[in-house]
Residue, then its C-alpha position, 0 to 999 in steps of 0.5 A: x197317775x195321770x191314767x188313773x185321772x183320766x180313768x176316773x174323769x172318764x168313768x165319771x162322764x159315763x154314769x153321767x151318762x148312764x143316769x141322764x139316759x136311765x132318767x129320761x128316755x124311759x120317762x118318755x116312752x113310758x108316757x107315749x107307750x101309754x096313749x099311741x103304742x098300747x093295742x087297740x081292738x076296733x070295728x065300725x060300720x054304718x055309725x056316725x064320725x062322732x059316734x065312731x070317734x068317742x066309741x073308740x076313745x071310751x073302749x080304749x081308755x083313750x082321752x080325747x080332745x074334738x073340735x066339733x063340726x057337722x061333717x062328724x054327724x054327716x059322715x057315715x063309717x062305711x067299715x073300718x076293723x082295727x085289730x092287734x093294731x097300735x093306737x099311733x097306726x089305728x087313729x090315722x085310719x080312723x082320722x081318714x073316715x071323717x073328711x079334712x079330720x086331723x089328729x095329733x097327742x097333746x097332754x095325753x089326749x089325742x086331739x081331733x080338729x078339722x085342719x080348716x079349724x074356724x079362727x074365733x074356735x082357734x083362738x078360743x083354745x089358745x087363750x090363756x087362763x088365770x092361774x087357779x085351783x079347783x077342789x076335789x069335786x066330781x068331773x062336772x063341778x070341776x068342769x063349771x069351776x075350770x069355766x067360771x076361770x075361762x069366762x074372766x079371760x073371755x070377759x074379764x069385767x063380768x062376774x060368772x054365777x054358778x050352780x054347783x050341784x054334785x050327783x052321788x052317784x059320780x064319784x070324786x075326781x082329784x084336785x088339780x092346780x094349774x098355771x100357765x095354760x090356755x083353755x086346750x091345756x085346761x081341758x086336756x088336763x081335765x079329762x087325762x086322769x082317771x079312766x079318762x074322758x073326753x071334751x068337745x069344743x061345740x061351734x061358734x062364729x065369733x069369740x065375743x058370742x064364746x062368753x054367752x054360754x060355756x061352748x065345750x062339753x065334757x064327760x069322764x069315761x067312769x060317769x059314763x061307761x055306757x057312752x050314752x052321753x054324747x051323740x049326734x042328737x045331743x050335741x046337735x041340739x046343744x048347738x042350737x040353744 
């Protein structure tokens, strides 16, 4: 009788067991398999860091995150192939091009930052952001939706007017509730959906001059498979307004 308890306790703790691994642990590299341990297929010579780096997220379907400074534009790929290569092995070596470049996965997007990261853009993505909703929209409504929620944290006194003017030619990204996240949160969760995307944070010196106008950019892969978007010039020139 007593065997027979212990066989049961005992076969108990083992589906116990079996379950809590069955459940866990194949979630988990179910979503790291999907961003660092898919294949990727790569080549780069004479383009920009920044050029390279949303080249290679769009081509991929790889969501991604920039903090940007001049050193993307001012750097120059002299070669890189990557091929039957994993995105984990690939994006060290392409984080290597661009000098002081770090890179690491947060929500499903891999983030690119400079390790000397200025303090009022580091701040800026750690701030926290009032629980919201935003509708279904197309990606940049929801992005000026997700702006005017990141604007009351930054200024909380002032009002944000918006001009929320959708294209028909984008289409519709879903609805999305958020609570307990700051601004990199906000923005990672963004672009990871869909065919993903890509936001980049664009310089400022002070995190009271972060308020005078919105300091990231975003775009979905599916608005812009060409990647025409984003480039050295354009961003460049948003800097300067």
């Amino acid at each position: 009788m007593a065997n027979k308890r212990v066989c049961n306790i005992t076969c108990a703790v083992l589906l116990t067991a079996a379950v809590v691994l069955g459940i866990c642990f194949p979630a988990l590299s179910t979503a790291e398999s999907s961003i660092l341990d898919r294949p990727v297929k790569f080549d780069s010579s004479g383009e920009s860091g920044l050029d390279a780096i949303l080249r290679f997220g769009s081509e991929n379907k790889i969501s991604m995150g920039l903090v940007f400074t001049s050193r993307l534009c001012a750097t120059r790929i002299s070669r890189l192939s990557i091929h039957t290569s994993s995105a984990r092995k690939a994006l060290p070596e392409l984080a290597r091009e661009v000098p002081s470049y770090i890179w690491r996965l947060e929500d499903n997007t891999v983030i690119l930052a400079p390790n000397d990261m200025p303090a009022p853009m580091s701040t800026f993505l750690a701030l926290s952001v009032p629980d919201y909703s935003i509708p279904e929209e197309t990606l940049q409504a929801q992005v000026l939706y997700a702006w005017m929620d990141i604007r009351s944290s930054l200024r909380p006194n002032e009002g944000t007017a918006l001009n929320i003017l959708t294209s028909p030619t984008y289409a519709k990204w879903p609805s999305l509730t958020f609570s307990n996240l700051n601004v990199e949160q906000v923005l990672n969760h963004l672009i990871a959906r869909k065919g993903g995307g890509v936001w980049i944070l664009l310089p400022f010196d002070d995190i009271e001059k972060a308020g005078n106008k919105r300091p990231f950019w975003v775009t979905g892969y599916s608005d812009d498979p060409q990647g025409r978007a984003a480039s050295c010039a354009s961003i460049e020139a948003e800097v300067m307004k």
